[in-house]
N, C-alpha and C positions, 0 to 999 in steps of 0.2 A: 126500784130506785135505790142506788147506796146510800150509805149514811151522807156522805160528800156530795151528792148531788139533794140531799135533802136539802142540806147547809146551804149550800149554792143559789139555790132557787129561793130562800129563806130569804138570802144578803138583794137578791136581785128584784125581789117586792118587799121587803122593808126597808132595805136601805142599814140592817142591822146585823151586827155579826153578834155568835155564842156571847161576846163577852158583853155585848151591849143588852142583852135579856136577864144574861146573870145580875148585871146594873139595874134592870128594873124589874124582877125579881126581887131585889132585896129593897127599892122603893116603894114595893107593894108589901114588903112586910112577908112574902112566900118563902124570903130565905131571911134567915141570920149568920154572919159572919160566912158566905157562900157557901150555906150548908141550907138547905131548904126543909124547913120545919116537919115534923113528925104528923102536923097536924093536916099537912094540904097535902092534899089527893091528886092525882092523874087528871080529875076531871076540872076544878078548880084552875090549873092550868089551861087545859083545853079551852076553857069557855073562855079564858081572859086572853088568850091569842088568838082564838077566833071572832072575838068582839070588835079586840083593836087594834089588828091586824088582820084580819081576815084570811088568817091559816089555815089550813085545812085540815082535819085529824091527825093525818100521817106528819104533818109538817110539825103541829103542833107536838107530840110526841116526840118525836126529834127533840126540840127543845127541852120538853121533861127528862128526857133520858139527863141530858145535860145538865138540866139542876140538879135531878137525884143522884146524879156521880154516875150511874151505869157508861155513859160514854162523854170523849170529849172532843174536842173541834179535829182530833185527831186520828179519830175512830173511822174506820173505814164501813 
């Protein structure tokens, strides 16, 4: 699956797009000023979008990618 159709299928069972995670992301205290802390790990994410959202690994990475800067809503 592309990075776009990760996205896609993300917007289409949450209801949320990149920037609405970076939003809560930094409600949860995993980012400062949308740079996500030195402190949280890959899997910290994972567990907290598979919790409450029920993403699935691959999905869930998608969006890590996205907090850590490696990609953005635009990455293919």
């Amino acid at each position: 699956m592309s990075f776009q159709g990760y996205l896609k299928t993300i917007k289409e069972k949450t209801g949320l797009d990149p920037q609405d995670f970076k939003n809560k992301a930094e409600e949860k205290k995993f980012t400062s000023n949308g740079q996500l802390l030195p402190s949280v790990k890959a899997g910290e994410i994972v567990n907290w979008l598979k919790e409450e959202y029920d993403l699935g690994h691959g999905h869930s990475m998608a969006i890590y990618a996205i907090l850590k800067g490696i990609k953005n809503e635009n990455s293919q």
